[in-house]
C-alpha positions as a Markdown table, in Angstrom:
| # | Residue | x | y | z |
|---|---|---|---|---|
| 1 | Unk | 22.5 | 122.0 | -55.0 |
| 2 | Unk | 24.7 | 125.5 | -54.7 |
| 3 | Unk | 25.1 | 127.6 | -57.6 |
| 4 | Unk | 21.9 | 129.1 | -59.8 |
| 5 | Unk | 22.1 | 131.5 | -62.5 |
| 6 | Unk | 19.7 | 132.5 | -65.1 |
| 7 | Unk | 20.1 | 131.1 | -68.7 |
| 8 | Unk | 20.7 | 134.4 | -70.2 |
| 9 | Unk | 23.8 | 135.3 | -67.7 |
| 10 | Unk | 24.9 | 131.7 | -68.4 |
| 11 | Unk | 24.7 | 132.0 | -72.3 |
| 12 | Unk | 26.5 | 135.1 | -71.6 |
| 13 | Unk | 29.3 | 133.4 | -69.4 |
| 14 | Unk | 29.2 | 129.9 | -69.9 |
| 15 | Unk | 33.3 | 130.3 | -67.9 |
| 16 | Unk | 31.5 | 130.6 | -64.4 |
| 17 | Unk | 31.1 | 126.9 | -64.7 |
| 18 | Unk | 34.0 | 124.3 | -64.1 |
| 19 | Unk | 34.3 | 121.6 | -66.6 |
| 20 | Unk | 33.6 | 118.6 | -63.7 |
| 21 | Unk | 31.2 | 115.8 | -63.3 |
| 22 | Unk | 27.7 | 117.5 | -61.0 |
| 23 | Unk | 24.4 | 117.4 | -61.3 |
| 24 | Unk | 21.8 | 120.2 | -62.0 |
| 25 | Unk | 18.3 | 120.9 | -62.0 |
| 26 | Unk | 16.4 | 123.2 | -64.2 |
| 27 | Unk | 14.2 | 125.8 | -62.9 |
| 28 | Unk | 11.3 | 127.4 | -64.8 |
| 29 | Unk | 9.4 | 130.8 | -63.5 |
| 30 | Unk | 5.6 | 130.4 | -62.6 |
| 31 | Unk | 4.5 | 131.9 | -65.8 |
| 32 | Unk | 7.4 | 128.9 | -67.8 |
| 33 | Unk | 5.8 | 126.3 | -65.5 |
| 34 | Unk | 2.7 | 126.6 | -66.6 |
| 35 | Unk | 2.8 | 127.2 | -69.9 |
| 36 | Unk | 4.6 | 123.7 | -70.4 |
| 37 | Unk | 2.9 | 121.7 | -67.6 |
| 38 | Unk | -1.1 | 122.6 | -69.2 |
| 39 | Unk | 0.2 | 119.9 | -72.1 |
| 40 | Unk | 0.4 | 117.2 | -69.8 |
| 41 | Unk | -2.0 | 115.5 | -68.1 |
| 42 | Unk | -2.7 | 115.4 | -63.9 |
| 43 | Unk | 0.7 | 117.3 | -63.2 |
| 44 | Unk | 0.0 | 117.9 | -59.2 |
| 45 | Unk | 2.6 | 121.2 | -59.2 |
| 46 | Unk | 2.1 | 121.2 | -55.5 |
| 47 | Unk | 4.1 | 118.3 | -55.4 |
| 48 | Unk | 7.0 | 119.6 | -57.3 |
| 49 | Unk | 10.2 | 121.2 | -55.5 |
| 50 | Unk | 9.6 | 125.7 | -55.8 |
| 51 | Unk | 11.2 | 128.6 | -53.9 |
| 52 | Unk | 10.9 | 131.9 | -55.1 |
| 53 | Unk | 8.2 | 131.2 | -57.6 |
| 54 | Unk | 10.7 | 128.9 | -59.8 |
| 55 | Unk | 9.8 | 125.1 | -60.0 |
| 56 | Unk | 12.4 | 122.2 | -60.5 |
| 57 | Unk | 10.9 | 120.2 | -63.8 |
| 58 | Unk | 14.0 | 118.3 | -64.9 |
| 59 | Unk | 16.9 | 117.0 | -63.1 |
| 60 | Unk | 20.1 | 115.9 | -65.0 |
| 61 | Unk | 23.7 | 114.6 | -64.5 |
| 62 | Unk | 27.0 | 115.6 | -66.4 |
| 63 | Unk | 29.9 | 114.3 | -67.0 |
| 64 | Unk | 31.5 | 117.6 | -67.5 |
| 65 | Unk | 29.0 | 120.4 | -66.4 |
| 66 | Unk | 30.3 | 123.2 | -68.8 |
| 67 | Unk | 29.3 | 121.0 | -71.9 |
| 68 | Unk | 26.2 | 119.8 | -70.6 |
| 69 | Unk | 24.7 | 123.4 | -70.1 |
| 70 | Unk | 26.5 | 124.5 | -73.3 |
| 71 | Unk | 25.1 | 121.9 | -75.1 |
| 72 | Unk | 21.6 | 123.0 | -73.9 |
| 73 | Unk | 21.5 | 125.9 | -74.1 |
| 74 | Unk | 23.7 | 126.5 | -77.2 |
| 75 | Unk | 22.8 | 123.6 | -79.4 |
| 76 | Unk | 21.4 | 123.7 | -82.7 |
| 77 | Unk | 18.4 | 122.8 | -84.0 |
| 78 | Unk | 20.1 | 121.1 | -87.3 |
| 79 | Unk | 17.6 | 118.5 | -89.2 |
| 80 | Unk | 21.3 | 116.1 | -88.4 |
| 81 | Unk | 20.8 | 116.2 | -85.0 |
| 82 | Unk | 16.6 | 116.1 | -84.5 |
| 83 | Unk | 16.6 | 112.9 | -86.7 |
| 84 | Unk | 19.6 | 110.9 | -85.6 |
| 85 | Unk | 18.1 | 111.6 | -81.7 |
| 86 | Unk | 21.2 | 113.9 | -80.6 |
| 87 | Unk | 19.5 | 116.5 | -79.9 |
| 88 | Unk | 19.3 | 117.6 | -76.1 |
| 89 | Unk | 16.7 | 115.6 | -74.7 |
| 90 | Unk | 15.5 | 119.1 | -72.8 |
| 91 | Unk | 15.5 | 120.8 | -76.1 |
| 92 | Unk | 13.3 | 118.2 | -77.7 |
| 93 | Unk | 11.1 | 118.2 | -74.5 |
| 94 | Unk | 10.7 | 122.2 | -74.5 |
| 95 | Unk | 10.0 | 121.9 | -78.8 |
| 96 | Unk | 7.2 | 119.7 | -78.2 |
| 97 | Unk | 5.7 | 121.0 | -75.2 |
| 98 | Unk | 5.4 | 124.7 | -77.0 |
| 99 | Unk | 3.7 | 123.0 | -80.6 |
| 100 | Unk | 7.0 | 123.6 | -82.3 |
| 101 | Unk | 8.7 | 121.3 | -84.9 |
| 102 | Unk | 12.0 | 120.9 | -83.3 |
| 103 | Unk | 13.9 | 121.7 | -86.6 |
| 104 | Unk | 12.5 | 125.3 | -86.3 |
| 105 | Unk | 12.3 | 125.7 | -82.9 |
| 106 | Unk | 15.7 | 126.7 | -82.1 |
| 107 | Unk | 14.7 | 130.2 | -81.7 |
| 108 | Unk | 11.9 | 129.8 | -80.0 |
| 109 | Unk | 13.3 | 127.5 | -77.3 |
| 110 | Unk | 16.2 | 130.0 | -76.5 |
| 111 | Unk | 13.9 | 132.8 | -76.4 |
| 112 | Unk | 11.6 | 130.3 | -73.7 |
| 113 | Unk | 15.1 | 129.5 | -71.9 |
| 114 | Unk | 16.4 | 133.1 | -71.8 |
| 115 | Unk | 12.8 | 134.2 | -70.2 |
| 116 | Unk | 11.8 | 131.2 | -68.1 |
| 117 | Unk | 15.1 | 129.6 | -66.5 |
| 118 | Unk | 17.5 | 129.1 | -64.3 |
| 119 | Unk | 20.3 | 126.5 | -64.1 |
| 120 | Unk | 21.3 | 125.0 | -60.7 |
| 121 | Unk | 24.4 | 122.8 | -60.3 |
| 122 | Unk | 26.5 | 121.2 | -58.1 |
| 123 | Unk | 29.6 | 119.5 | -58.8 |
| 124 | Unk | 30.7 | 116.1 | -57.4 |
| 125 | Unk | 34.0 | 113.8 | -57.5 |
| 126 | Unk | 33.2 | 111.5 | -59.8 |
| 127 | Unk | 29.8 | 110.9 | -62.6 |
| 128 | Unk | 29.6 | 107.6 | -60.8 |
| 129 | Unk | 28.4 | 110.1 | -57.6 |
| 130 | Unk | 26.2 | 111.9 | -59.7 |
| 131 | Unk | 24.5 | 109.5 | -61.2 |
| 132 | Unk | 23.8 | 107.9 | -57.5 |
| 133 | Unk | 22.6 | 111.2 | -56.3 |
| 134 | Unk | 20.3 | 111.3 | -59.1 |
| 135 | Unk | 18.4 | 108.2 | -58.5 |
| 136 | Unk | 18.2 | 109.2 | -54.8 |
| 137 | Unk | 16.8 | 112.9 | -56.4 |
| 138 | Unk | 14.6 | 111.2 | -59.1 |
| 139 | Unk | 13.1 | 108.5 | -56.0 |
| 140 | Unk | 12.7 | 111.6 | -54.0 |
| 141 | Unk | 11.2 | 114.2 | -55.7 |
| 142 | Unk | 9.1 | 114.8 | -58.8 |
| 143 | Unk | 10.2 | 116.4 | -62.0 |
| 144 | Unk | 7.5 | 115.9 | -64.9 |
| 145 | Unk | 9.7 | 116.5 | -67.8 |
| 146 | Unk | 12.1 | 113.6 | -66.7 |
| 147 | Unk | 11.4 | 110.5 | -68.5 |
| 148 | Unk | 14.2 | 107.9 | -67.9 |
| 149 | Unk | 14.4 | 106.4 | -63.7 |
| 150 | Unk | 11.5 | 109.2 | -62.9 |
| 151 | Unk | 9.6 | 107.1 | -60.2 |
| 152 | Unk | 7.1 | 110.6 | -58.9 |
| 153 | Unk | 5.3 | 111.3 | -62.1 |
| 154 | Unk | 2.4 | 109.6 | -63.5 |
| 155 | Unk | 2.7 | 107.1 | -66.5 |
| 156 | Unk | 0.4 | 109.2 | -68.4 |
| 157 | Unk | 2.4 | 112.2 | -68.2 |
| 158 | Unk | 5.0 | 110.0 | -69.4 |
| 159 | Unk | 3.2 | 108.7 | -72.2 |
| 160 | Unk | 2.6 | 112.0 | -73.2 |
| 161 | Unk | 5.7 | 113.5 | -73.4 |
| 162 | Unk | 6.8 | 110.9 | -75.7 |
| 163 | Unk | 4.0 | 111.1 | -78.2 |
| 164 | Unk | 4.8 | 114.7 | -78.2 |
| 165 | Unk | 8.1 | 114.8 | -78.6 |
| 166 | Unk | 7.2 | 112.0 | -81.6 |
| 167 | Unk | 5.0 | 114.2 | -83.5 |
| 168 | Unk | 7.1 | 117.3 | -83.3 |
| 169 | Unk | 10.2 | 115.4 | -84.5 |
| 170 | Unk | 10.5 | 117.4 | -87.8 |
């Protein structure tokens, strides 16, 4: 990966990022980390990727980077888009693992986002790359709020995540 910013200087300048196909990783401060990870059962966070006191939980590809971090970062919380499944699957994933019904959790997830993160990206020629590095990444490393392909995490934490993100569908 190459370029990191915080979500707050992103939100703030969403331009900085080309509309191209990459791959990113978010990045959650010690104090984010742990806050989501006590939800789920026998996380190791010694096995997950840190420097600088930021850990990698979730690894994603884009088609167009720009609207991927737009949509997460920017997206509302509209009853629409919680039941018909359309809302960011990091959004629904950061609703649940705070207690928070996602349809009134928009706040509340930005606030989390603008305090706790950090987006890193890198862009690559084609989605067709991306989506290869990110099997290699997701074979490789761990990232416990991955569900889909996510071969280092235990089925439990898994499990969990969904029935989480099940009952705070609302």
């Amino acid at each position: 990966m190459n370029i990191t910013k915080s979500i707050k200087d992103l939100r703030n300048n969403l331009s900085c990022v080309e509309k191209q196909p990459g791959c990113y990783i978010w990045w959650f401060d010690k104090e984010g980390t742990d806050v989501l990870l006590k939800q789920l059962p026998d996380v190791d966070k010694s096995k997950i990727q840190n420097k600088e006191d930021y850990y990698a939980l979730y690894f994603g590809i884009a088609n167009n980077c720009r609207e991927r971090i737009n949509w997460h970062i920017n997206q509302k919380h509209s009853y629409s888009a919680v039941k018909s499944g359309y809302l960011s699957t990091l959004r629904k994933t950061l609703s649940a693992l705070l207690g928070k019904d996602m349809t009134k959790s928009e706040k509340q997830v930005n606030d989390f986002m603008d305090a706790h993160c950090r987006w890193e990206w890198k862009y690559t020629p084609s989605k067709k790359e991306a989506e290869a590095m990110g099997i290699k990444e997701l074979e490789k490393n761990t990232y416990p709020l991955n569900i889909q392909k996510n071969k280092n995490v235990d089925k439990a934490v898994i499990l969990k995540l969904k029935e989480l993100r099940k009952r705070y569908r609302k």
